[in-house]
C-alpha positions as CSV (number, residue, x, y, z in Angstrom):
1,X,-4.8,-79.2,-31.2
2,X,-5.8,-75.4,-31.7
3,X,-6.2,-73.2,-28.4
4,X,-8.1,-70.0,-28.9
5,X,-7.7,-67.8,-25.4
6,X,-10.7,-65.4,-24.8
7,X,-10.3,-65.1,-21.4
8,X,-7.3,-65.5,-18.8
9,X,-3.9,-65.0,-21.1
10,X,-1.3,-62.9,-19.0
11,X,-3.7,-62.0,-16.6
12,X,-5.8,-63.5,-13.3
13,X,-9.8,-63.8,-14.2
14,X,-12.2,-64.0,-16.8
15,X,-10.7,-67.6,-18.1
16,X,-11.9,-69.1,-21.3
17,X,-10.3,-71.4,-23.9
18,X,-11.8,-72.6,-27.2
19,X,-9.9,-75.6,-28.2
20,X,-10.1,-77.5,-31.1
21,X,-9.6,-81.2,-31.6
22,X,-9.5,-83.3,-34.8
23,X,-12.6,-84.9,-33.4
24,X,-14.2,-82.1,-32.0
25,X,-14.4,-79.2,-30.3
26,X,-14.9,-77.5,-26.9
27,X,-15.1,-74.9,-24.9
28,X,-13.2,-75.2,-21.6
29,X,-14.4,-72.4,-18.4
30,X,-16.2,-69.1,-19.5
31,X,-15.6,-66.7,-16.6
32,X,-15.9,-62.8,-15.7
33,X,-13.7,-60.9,-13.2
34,X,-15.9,-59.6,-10.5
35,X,-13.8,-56.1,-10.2
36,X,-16.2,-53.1,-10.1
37,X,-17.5,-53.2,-12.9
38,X,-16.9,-56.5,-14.1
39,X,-14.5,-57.7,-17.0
40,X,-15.8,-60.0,-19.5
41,X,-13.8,-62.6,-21.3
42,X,-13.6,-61.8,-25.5
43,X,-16.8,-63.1,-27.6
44,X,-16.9,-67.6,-28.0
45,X,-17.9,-68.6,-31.4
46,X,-20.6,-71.3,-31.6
47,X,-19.8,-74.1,-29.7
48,X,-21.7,-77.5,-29.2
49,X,-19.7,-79.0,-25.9
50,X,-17.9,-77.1,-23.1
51,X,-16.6,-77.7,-19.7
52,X,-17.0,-76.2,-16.7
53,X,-14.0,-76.9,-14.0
54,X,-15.6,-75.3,-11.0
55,X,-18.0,-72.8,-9.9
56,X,-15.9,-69.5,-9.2
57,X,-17.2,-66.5,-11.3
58,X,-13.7,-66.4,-12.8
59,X,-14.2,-69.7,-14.6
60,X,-17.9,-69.9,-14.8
61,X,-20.1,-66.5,-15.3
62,X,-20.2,-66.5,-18.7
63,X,-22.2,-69.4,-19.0
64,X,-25.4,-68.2,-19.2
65,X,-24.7,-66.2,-21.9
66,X,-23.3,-68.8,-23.9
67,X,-25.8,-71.0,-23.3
68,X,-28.3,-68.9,-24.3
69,X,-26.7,-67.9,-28.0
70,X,-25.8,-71.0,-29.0
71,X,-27.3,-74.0,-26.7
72,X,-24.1,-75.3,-25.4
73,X,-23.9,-78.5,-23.2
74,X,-22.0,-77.8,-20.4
75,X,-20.0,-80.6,-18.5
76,X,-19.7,-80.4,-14.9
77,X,-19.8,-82.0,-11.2
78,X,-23.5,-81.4,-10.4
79,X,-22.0,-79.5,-6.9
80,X,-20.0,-77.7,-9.4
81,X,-23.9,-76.7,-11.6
82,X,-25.8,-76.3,-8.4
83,X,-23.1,-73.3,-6.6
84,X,-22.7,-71.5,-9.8
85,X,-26.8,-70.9,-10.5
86,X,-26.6,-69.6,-7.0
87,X,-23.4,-67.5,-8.0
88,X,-25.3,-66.2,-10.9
89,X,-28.4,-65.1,-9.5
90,X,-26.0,-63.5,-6.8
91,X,-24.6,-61.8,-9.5
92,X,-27.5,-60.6,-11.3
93,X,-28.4,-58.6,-7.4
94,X,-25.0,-57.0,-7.5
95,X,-24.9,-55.7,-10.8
96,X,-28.6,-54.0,-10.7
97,X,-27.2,-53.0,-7.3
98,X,-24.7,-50.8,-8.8
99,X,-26.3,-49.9,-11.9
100,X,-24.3,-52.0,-13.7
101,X,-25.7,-53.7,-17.4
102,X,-25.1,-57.4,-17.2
103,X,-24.9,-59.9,-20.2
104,X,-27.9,-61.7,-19.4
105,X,-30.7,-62.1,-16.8
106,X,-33.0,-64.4,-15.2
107,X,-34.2,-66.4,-18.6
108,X,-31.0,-66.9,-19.2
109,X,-30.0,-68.8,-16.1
110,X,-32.5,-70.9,-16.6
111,X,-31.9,-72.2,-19.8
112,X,-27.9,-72.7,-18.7
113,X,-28.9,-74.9,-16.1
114,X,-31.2,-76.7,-18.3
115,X,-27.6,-77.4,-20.9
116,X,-26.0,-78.6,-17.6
117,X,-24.6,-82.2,-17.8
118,X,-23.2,-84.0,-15.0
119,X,-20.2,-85.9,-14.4
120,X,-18.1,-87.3,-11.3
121,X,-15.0,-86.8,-10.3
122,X,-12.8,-90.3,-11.9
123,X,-15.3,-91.1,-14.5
124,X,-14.7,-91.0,-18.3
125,X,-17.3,-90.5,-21.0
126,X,-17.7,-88.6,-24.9
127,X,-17.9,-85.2,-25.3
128,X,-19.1,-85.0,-28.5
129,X,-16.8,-87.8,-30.1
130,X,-14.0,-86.8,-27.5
131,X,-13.5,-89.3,-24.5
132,X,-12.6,-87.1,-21.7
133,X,-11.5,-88.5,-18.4
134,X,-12.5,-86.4,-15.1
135,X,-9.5,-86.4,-12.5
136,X,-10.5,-83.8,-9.0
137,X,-8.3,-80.8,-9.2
138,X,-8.0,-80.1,-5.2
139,X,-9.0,-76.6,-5.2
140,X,-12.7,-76.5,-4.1
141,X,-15.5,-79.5,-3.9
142,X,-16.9,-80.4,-7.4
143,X,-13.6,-78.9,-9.2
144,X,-12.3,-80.9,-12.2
145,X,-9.0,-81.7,-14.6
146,X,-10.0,-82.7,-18.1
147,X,-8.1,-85.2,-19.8
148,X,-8.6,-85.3,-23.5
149,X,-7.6,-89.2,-23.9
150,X,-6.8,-89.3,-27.2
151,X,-4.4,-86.3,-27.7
152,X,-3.1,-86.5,-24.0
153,X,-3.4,-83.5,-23.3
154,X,-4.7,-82.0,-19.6
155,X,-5.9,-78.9,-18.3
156,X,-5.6,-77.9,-14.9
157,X,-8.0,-74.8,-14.0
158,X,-7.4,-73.7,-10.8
159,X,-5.7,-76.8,-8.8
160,X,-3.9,-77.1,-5.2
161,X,-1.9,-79.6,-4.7
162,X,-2.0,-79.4,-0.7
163,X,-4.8,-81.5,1.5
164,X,-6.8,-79.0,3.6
165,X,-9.7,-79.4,6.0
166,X,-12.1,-79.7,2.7
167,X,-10.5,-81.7,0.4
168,X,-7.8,-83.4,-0.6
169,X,-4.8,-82.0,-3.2
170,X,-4.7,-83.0,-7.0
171,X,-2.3,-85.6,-8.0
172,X,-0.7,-85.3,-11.4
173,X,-1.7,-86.8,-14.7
174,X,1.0,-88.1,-17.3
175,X,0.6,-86.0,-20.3
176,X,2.0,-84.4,-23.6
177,X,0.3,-81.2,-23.3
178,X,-0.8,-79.8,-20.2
179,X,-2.7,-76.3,-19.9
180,X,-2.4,-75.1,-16.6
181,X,-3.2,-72.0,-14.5
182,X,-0.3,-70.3,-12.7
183,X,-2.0,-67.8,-10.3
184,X,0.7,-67.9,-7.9
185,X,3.7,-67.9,-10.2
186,X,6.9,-66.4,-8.3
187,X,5.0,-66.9,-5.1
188,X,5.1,-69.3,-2.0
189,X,2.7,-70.2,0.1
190,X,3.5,-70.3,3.6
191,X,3.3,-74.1,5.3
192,X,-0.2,-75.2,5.6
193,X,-0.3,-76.3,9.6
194,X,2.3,-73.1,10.5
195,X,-0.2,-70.8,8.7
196,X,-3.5,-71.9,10.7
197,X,-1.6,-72.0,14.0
198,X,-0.2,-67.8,12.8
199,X,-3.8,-67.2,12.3
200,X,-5.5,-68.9,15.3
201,X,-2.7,-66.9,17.7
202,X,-4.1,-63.7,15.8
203,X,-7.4,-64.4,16.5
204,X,-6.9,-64.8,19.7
205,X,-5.4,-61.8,21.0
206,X,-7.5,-59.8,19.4
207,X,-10.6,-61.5,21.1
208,X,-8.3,-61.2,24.6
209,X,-8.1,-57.8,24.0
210,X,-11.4,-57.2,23.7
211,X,-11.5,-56.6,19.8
212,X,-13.8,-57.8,17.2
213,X,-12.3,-60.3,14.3
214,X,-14.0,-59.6,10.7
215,X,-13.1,-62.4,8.1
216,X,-14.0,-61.4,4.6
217,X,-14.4,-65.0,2.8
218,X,-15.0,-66.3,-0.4
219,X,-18.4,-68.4,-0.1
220,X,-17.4,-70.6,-2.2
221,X,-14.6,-72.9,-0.3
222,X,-12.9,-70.5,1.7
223,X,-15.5,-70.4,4.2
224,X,-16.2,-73.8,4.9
225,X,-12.2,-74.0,5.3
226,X,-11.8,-71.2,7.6
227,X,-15.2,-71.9,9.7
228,X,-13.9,-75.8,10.0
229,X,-10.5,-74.0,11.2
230,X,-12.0,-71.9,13.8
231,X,-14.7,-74.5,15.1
232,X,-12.2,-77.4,15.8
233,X,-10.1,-74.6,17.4
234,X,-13.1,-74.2,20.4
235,X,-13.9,-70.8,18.8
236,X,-17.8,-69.4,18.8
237,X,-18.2,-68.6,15.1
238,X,-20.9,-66.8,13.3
239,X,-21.6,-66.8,9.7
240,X,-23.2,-64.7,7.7
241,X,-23.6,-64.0,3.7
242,X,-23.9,-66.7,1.0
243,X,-21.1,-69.3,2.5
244,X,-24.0,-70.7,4.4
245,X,-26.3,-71.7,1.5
246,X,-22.9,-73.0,0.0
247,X,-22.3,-75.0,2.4
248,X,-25.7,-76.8,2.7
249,X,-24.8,-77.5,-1.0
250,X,-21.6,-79.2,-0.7
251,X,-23.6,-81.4,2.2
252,X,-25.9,-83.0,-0.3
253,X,-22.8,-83.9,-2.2
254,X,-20.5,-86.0,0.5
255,X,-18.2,-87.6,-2.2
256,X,-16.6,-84.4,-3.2
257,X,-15.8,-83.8,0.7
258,X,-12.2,-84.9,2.4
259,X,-14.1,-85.2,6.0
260,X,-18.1,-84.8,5.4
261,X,-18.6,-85.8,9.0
262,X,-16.5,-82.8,10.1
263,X,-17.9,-80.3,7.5
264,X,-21.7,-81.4,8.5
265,X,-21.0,-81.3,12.5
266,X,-19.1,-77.4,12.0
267,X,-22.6,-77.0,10.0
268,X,-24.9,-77.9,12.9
269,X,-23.2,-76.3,15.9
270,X,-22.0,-72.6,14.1
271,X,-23.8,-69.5,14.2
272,X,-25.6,-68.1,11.5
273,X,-27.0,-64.9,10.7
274,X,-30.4,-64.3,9.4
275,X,-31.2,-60.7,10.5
276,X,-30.0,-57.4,11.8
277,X,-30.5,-58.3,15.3
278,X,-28.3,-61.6,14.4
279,X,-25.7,-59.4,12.7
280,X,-25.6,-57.5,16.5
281,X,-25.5,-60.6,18.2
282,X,-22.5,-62.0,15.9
283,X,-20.3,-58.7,16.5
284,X,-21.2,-59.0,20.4
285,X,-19.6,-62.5,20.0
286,X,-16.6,-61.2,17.9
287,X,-15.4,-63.7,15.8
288,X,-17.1,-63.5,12.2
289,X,-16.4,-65.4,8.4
290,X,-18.7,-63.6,6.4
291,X,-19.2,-62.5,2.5
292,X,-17.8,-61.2,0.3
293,X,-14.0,-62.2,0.0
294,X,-12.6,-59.4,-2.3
295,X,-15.0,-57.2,0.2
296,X,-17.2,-55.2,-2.9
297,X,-20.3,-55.7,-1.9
298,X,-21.9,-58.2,1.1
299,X,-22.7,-58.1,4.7
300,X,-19.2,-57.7,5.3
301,X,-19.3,-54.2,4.4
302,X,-21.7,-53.4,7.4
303,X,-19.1,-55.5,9.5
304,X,-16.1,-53.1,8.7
305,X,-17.9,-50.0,9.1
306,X,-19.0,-51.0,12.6
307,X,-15.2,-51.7,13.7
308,X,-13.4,-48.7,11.1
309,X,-12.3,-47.3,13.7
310,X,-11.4,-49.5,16.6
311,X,-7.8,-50.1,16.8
312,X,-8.3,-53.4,18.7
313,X,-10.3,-55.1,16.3
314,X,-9.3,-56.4,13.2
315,X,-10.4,-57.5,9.0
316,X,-7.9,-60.0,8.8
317,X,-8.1,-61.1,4.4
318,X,-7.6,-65.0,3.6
319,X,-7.4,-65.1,-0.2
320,X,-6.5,-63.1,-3.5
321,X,-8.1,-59.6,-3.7
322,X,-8.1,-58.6,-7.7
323,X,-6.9,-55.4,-8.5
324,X,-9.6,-52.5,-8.2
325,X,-11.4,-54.3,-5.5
326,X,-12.0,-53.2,-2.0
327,X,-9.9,-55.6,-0.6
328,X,-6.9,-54.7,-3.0
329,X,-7.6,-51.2,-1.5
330,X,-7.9,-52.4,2.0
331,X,-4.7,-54.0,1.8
332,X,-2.4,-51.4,-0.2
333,X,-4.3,-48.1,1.4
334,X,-6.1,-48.8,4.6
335,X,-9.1,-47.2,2.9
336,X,-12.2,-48.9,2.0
337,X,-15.5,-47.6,-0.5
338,X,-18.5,-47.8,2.0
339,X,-22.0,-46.9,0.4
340,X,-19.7,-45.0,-2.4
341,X,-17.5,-42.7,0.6
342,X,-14.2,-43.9,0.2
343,X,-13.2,-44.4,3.9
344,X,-9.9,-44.3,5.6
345,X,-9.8,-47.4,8.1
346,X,-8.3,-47.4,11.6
347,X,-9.0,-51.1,12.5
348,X,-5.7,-53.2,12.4
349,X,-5.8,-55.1,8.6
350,X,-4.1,-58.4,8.2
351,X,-3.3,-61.1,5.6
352,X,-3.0,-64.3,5.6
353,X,-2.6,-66.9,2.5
354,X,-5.0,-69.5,2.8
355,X,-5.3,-69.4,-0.6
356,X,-6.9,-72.4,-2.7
357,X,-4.5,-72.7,-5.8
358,X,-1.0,-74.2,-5.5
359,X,2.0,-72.2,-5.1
360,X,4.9,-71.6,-6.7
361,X,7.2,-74.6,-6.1
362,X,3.6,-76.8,-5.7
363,X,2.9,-75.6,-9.6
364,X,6.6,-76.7,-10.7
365,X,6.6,-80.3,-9.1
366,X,3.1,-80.7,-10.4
367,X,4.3,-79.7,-13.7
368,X,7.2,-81.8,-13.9
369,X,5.3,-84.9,-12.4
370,X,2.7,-84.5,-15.3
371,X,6.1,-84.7,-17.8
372,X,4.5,-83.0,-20.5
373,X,6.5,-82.0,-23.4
374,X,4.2,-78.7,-23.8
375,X,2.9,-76.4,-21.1
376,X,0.7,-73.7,-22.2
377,X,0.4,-71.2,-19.0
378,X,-2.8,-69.5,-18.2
379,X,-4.6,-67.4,-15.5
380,X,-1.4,-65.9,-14.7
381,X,0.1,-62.4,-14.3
382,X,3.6,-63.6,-14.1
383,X,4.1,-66.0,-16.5
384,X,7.5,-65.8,-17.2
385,X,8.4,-66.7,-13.8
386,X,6.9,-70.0,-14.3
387,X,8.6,-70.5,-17.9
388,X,11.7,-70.3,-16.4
389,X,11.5,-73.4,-14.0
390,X,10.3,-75.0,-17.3
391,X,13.2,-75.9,-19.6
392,X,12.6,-79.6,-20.6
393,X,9.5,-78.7,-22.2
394,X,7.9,-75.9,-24.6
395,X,6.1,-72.9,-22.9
396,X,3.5,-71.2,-24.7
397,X,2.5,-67.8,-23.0
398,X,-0.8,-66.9,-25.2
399,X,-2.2,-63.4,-24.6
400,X,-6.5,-63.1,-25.1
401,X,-6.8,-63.0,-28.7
402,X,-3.8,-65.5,-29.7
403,X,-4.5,-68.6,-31.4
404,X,-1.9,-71.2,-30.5
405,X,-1.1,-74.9,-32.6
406,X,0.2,-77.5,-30.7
């Protein structure tokens, strides 16, 4: 097999890998990085088949494009098609927001979702003339491994191998070559039940003394996780951005859920926000999980600028804030770009790692228990930290550009 990387070699985002077959070819994820402005993986070259592992910008925004040039089938859960037409038309609003161009436009998304073909998590069928068998990844509802049968080979792109309130982990897959994303090479997550009762204490005191909690949240996953989280806790929770048309989504699909039951019940008895007078009635309440997660654009922003400068409240970040992004800024400088005045924040800023992709020590058991004899790491910034936990097999740590042969 031949692996071209466009997108995703020694860096987080913007993941795409061409990969050729003797039988076939196909395109596996197409993503952009949503930093301000947005980076774009390096140009496909026709391409009949490709898969799409799940719905996050990083792994899916270029779609539309592609589809358009060269009227690619794309293979995914249909959870995994429905989120990411909302995620580009999203995307489309943000851009002309900021005056940024964008690689495509309405027409565009249309014909994509037109390419889409479904598949279910556990199913096998031909792509092309390659069988590929569908294994759930763990990270959000609707993501996917591919397993190319016939040259045992897997890729993992993104994967957590823990069970959360949304779904459960991935298992492993016996392979020979496995291409897998390390996002959190080097680092450990903290333990799972630990973390939510850190982060439910935080909550609390804050509310006690008399603060307001802002939880910037990926809509995609993260918020159904936290809002599940705080509603089982007794909390009043409000909602507000895209998470809530997200979640309706992943309702209609039940057989991608760990608990629908739980996730439909939360659904029914939060708090959502459909206007400015809701928006004053959530902050009166004090406890919301709202859009976006890396905190560039979204209702979150009018959130933050209400509480700047209270030292009793609180924007407490769940997830991975890409470099250049106003969370990343948040985080490293207690300052913030609101409306384009970079703002110094006086509000109390936490962090904590309810992140969606395995850790460290979760990546190398995975590894290992997949007993490949070639690992080609991806979607990582650290690489090498992985590649040393790696010595019974051969490491290949492409950069975008490289062709590898395996």
């Amino acid at each position: 097999m031949k692996i071209t990387v466009l997108g995703g070699g020694r860096e987080v985002g913007r993941l795409g890998l061409f990969t050729e077959f003797e039988r076939g070819t196909v395109l596996i994820d197409y993503g952009i990085t949503p930093s301000n402005p947005p980076e774009y993986p390096l140009k496909s070259p026709p391409v009949s088949n490709a898969i799409l592992t799940h719905a996050h910008l990083d792994h899916s925004g270029m779609f539309p494009w592609l589809c358009s040039r060269y009227h690619t089938r794309v293979f995914s859960t249909p959870v995994t098609a429905e989120i990411a037409e909302l995620l580009y038309r999203d995307s489309l609003k943000i851009a002309d927001s900021r005056g940024h161009p964008f690689p495509y436009g309405e027409p565009e998304i249309q014909l994509a979702m037109n390419k889409f073909a479904y598949v279910g998590e556990d199913e096998e069928m031909e792509i092309g003339e390659l069988p590929v068998h569908f294994h759930s990844a763990g990270h959000i509802p609707g993501s996917l491994m591919a397993e190319f049968v016939d040259e045992s080979a897997v890729c993992a792109f993104d994967i957590n191998t823990t069970d959360t309130h949304l779904i459960r982990g991935v298992r492993p897959v016996k392979c020979d070559t496995l291409l897998v994303e390390c996002t959190y090479a080097g680092v450990e997550h903290p333990e799972r039940r630990e973390l939510e009762r850190q982060f439910l204490d935080e909550v609390d005191d804050i509310v006690k003394r008399g603060g307001k909690v802002i939880v910037p949240a990926f809509a995609v996953g993260r918020t159904q996780e936290l809002a599940l989280i705080l509603h089982e806790s007794g909390h009043e929770v409000w909602l507000d951005g895209m998470g809530h048309k997200i979640t309706e989504i992943m309702l209609k699909y039940p057989q991608y859920l760990r608990y629908p039951e739980k996730l439909s019940r939360m659904f029914r008895e939060v708090n959502v926000v459909y206007s400015n007078r809701g928006k004053k009635l959530a902050l009166d309440a004090g406890i919301i999980v709202t859009t976006s997660g890396m905190m560039n654009g979204g209702p979150v922003l009018w959130y933050v600028n209400k509480i700047k400068h209270d030292p009793h409240s609180a924007v407490i970040i769940t997830g991975y804030q890409v470099e250049g992004t106003n969370g990343r800024m948040l985080l490293e400088n207690r300052e913030i770009d609101l409306y384009g005045l970079k703002t110094e924040v006086d509000c109390q800023v936490k962090f904590y790692d309810f992140s969606a992709h395995a850790g460290h020590s979760e990546l190398v058991q995975f590894i290992r228990a997949c007993s490949p004899e070639n690992v080609v790491i991806v979607h990582s910034d650290n690489p090498e930290a992985m590649a040393e936990e790696l010595h019974s097999a051969n490491v290949y740590i492409p950069s975008n550009g490289d062709t590898i042969t395996i």
